[in-house]
Every structure is written in C-alpha cells, then in structure tokens.
C-alpha positions as CSV (number, residue, x, y, z in Angstrom):
1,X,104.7,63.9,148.4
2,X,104.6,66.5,145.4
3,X,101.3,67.6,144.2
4,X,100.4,66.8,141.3
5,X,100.7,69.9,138.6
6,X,97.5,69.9,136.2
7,X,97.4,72.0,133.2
8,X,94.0,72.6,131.4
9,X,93.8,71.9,127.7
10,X,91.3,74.1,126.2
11,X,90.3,73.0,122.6
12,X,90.1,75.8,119.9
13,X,88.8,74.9,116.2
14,X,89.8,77.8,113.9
15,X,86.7,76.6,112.0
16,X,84.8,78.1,114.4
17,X,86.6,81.4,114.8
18,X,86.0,81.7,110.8
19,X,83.2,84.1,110.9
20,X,84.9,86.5,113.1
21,X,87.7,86.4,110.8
22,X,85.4,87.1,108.0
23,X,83.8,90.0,109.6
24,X,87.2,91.3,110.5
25,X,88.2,91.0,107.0
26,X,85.0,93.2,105.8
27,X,86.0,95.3,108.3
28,X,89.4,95.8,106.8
29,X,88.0,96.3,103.4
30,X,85.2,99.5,104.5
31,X,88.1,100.9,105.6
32,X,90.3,99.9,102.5
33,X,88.3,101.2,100.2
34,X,88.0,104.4,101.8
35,X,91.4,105.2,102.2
36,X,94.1,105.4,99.6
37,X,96.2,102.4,98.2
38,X,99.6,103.1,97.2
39,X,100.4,104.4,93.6
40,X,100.5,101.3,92.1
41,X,98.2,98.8,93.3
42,X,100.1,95.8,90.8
43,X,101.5,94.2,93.9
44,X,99.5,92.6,97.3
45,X,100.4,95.2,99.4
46,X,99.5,98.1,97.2
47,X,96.0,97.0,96.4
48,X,95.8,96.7,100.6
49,X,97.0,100.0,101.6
50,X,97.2,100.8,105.3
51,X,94.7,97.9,106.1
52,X,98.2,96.0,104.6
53,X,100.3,98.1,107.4
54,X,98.4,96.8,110.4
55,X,98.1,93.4,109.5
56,X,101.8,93.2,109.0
57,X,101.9,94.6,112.7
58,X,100.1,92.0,113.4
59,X,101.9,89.3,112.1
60,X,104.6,91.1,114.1
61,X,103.0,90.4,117.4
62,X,102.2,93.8,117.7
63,X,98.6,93.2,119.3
64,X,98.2,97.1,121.3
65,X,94.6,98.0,120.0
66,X,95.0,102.1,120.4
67,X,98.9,101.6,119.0
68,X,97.9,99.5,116.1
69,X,94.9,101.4,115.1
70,X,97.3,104.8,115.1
71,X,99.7,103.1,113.4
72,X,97.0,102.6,110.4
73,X,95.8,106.0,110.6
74,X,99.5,107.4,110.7
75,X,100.4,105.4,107.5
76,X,97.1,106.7,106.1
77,X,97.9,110.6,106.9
78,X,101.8,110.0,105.2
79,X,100.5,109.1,102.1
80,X,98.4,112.7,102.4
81,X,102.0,114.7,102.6
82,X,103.1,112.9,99.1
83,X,99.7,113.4,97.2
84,X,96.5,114.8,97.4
85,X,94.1,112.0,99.9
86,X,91.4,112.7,102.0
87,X,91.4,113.2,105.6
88,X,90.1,109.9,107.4
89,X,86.4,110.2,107.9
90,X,84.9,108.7,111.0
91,X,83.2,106.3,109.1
92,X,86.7,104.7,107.9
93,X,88.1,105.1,110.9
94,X,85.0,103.1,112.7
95,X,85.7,100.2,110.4
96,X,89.3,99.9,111.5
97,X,88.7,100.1,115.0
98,X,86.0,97.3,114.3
99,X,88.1,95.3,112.4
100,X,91.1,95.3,115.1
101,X,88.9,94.5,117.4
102,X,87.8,91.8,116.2
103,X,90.9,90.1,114.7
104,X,92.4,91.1,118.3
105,X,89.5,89.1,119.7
106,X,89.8,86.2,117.8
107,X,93.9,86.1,118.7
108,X,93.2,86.4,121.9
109,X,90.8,83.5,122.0
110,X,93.2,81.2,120.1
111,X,96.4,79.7,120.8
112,X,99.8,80.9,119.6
113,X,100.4,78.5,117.4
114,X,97.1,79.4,115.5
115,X,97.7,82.8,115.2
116,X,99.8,82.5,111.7
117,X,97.3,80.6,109.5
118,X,94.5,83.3,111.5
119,X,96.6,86.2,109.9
120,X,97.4,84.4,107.1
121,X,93.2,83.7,106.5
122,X,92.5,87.7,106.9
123,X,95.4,88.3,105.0
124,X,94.6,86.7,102.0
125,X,90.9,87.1,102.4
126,X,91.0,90.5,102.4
127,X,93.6,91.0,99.7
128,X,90.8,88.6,97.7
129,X,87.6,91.1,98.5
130,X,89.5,94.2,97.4
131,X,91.4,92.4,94.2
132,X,87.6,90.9,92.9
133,X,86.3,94.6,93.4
134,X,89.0,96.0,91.7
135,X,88.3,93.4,88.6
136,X,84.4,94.1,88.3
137,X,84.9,98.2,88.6
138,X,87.5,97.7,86.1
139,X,85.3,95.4,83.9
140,X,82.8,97.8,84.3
141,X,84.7,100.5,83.0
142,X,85.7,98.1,79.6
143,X,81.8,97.5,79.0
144,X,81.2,101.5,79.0
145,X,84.2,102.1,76.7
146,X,82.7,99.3,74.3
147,X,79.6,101.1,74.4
148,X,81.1,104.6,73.7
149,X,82.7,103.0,70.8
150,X,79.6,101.4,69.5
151,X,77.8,104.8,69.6
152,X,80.3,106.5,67.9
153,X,81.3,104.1,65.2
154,X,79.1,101.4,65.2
155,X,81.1,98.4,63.6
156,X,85.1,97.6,64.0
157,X,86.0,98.5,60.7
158,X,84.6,102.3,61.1
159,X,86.8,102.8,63.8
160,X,89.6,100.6,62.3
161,X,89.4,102.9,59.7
162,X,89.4,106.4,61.8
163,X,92.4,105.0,64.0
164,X,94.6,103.4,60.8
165,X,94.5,100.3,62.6
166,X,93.3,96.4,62.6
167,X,90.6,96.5,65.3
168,X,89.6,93.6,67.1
169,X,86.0,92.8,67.9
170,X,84.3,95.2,69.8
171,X,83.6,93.0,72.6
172,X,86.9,92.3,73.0
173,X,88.0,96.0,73.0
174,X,90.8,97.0,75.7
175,X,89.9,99.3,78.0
176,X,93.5,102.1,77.6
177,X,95.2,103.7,79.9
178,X,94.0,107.4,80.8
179,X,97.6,108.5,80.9
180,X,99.6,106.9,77.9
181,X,103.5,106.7,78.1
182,X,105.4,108.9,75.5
183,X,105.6,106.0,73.1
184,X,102.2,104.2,73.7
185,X,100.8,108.2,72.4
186,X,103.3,107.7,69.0
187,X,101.4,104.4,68.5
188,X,97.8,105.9,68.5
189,X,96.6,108.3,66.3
190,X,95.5,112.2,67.0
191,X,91.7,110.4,66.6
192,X,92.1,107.5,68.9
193,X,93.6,109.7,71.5
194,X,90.8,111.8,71.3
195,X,88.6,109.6,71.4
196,X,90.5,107.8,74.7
197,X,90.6,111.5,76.3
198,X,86.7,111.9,75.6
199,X,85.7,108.9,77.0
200,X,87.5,109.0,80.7
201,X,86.0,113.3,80.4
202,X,82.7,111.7,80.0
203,X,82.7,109.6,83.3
204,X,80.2,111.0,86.4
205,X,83.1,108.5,88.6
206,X,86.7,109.1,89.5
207,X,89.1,106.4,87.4
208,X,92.9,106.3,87.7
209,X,95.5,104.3,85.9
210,X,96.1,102.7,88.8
211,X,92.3,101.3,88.8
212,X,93.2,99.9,85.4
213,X,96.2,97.4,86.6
C-alpha cells in the first residue's frame, strides 16, 4: 500500500504583507529622490528613475539581492557618464538596500502567483509618492511666481500692459518654462522674458524644466 503524499497549504493574505510593501515603497522613493530621474520625467519610468530599473528586474524574476541592488546603482552611475549627477551617497544607497530587502522579503513569503499584483502594488505605489511630490514642489514653485509677479506689478493689467498681452488672473498664472523653445521666446516679449529669467535667478533651490512637466 502507497503512502499517502500530503502537501501543506500555507494561507498568505497580501492584505497583510501590505505594510511591508509600503515601507518597501518609501524605501524606493529615499532613494528616488536622491538619485537622478531620466531627462524627461513625462513618462512612468522617467519620474522613477533607477528605483524603475530594479523593479522591472523584479518583475523579471530577477530576485539576487547583491545583483539587483548593483544593477540599480550601475543604472544610476550611467546616467553620470551622459550628464552631470552626483555620486551615490551612502544614505541613498541604504534606502535601496532596505527597500530590496524588504520587497525580497515579502516575495519570498508569498506564493508565485501573488508575486505580480505585489510588484504591481510597489510599482504603482511608488510611481504615486514620487508623481504627488513632484505636483506640490511644482505647485510650490507657481505660488512663488504669483507672488513675484504681485510684487512687481501688483494687478494683471500692469503686467498685461508691460508684456503686450491679455493676462489672466493672477492666481491663475502659469508657472513657464526656465528654458523656452525658439518660438515660445518669439511669443514673449524682451520684459516677460526678463522677468521669467529673474525669477528662476532668484530661487535659494535647484528647478529644472524637467520639474515643471
């Protein structure tokens, strides 16, 4: 008589994994926002960087801690060859290595079959963290240049009048690019652009065009 083959069932509630998953994906963005995004940050993958690069790994089933955590880093030190970035600091590269470790835990705790949605979760939560700090700083920005048009002009029609324009409310003002396109410069006058290049040489904080997408 055969003996009976048992197989044990363990239960998993990705519920439950959700706040290792969140930590992994505040993880992910420490080190996002100290490394550099791509040159345009208009798409998903731009905004995420190299924290982009390794989950795509992951989703790969490429699950090698050291390996995926040089991988990041490797994508990180490219993008220094095309344009000035900073080196990794050790703070940044302590939030990757938590965050692999703990999206690595929580795949490793969780059957295969939950492993997409888990990616898909830090995924989209992380590409949600960085986006919603990328709308504020940007917002931000727009309440200063309202200001530094209120000081210098007061009312909409003083600087409708300066710029030979209609001028919407000043509320409503839209924050410009830093660098204009050849013919977005033929639509402005010599006073606006002034004005534009004045404001972005009065900020204490770094802002690039790609901030402002």
């Amino acid at each position: 008589m055969r003996k009976p083959i048992t197989v044990e069932v363990t239960s998993f509630d990705l519920n439950n994994a959700e706040p290792q998953i969140d930590a992994a994906v505040k993880a992910f963005a420490e080190y996002a926002e100290q490394v550099p995004a791509a040159k345009s940050t208009r798409s998903k993958y731009g905004l995420l960087g190299p924290s982009g690069k390794a989950i795509t790994e992951l989703k790969a089933g490429r699950y090698h801690r050291d390996s995926l955590i040089g991988y990041t880093l490797r994508t990180h030190e490219s993008a220094r060859t095309r344009r000035w970035v900073p080196e990794p600091q050790p703070e940044a590269i302590s939030a990757l290595e938590r965050a692999v470790d703990q999206i690595l835990e929580v795949l490793k705790s969780a059957p295969k079959p939950y492993h997409s949605e888990i990616l898909d979760r830090l995924h989209y939560g992380l590409y949600y963290r960085l986006r919603r700090k990328q709308i504020e700083r940007k917002e931000a920005l727009r309440q200063k240049w309202v200001q530094f048009l209120e000081k210098r002009y007061k009312t909409k029609e003083a600087i409708g009048e300066a710029w030979k324009r209609e001028m919407p409310e000043l509320d409503a003002a839209i924050l410009p690019k830093k660098q204009a396109t050849a013919t977005r410069r033929q639509g402005r006058s010599a006073i606006e652009q002034k004005d534009i290049e004045e404001f972005y040489a009065s900020l204490t904080e770094p802002f690039t065009d790609e901030d402002n997408e």
